[in-house]
N, C-alpha and C positions, 0 to 999 in steps of 0.2 A: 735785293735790288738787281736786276736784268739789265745790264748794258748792251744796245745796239751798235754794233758795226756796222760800220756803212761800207756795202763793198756796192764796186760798179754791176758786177752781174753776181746773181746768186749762184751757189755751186751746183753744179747739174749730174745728179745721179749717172754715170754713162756704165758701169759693170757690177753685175751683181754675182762673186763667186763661190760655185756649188765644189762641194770637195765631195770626189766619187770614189767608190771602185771600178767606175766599168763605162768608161765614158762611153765607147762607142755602141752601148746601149741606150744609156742617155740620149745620145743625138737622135737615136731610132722614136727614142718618143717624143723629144720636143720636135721634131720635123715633121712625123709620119702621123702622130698624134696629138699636137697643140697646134699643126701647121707653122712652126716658126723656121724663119731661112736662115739656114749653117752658112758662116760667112768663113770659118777655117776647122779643119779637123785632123785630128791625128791619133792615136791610139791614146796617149798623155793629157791632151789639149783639142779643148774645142770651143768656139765659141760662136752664139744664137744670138740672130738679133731679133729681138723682142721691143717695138717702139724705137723711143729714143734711147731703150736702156740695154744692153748685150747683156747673155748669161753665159757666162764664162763657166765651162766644167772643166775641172781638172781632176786627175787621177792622181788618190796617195791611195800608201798602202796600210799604215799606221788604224788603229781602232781607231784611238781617243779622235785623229783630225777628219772620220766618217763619220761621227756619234751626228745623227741626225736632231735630236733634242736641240740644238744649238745653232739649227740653220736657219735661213730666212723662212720667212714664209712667202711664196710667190704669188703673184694675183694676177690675172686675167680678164680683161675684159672680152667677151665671147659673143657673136652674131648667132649662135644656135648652140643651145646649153645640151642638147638631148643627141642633136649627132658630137658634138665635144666629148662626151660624156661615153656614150659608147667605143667610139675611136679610142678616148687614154684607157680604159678598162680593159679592151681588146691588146692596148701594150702593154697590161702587167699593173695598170693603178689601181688603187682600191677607192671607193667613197671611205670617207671618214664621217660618218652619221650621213641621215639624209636630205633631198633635194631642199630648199625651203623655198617657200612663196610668199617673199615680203611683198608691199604694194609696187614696190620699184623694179621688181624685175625675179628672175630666179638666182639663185645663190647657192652654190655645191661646195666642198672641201674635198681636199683627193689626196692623198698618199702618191707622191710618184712612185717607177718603181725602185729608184733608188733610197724611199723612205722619204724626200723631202716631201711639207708640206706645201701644195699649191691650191689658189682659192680662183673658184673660176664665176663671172658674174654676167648674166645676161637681162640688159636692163628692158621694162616697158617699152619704152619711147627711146628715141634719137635726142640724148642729151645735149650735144653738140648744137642741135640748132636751137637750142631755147637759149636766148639772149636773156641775160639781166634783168630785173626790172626795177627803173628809177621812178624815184618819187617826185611825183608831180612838181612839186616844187622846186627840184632840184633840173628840170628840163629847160 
């Protein structure tokens, strides 16, 4: 049995962090090649803001806290899958399998080149403007 909490606001995802070797690589491709805007950097520490959510990289040096197996996986919503696509390759991504053509849009996987997985999604349509649809009854 599932107990609800009632909180006044739900918690809101605001950082998501990458543990690197080589940050100021990093920034070169979420900047140069995902287009997202560096809000601070330093050799140690950087962090991208991605939406409402930052991607915080930091630099260790340790194996076990780079083992990419156990990182997120990043997702993307993308206005052009095919210059995306070229742009992170030309920084060092790889596809991990290829392009797909669901009915919704195109859908890639990418290897950064620090090993993380990120998934990049470029839909049919402008989802944003489809409103809801209520049932009749309920108007």
């Amino acid at each position: 049995n599932i107990q609800h909490q009632s909180f006044t606001m739900p918690p809101v995802l605001r950082n998501v962090m990458l543990l690197l070797r080589d940050v100021p690589s990093a920034v070169t491709f979420f900047r140069d090649g995902m287009g997202l805007y560096v809000t601070s950097i330093d050799d140690k520490f950087a962090q991208v803001h991605a939406g409402p959510t930052n991607i915080v990289l930091k630099a260790v040096e340790g194996e076990a806290a780079c083992t990419t197996g156990y990182s997120p996986f990043l997702h993307f919503d993308v206005d052009d899958m095919d210059s995306t696509i070229v742009r992170v390759l030309a920084m060092g991504a790889h596809l991990d399998g290829p392009i797909k053509y669901p009915a919704n849009g195109k859908v890639a996987s990418i290897r950064g080149p620090g090993g993380h997985m990120i998934g990049l999604f470029e839909p049919n349509m402008d989802f944003s403007s489809l409103r809801p649809v209520v049932p009749k009854n309920r108007q």
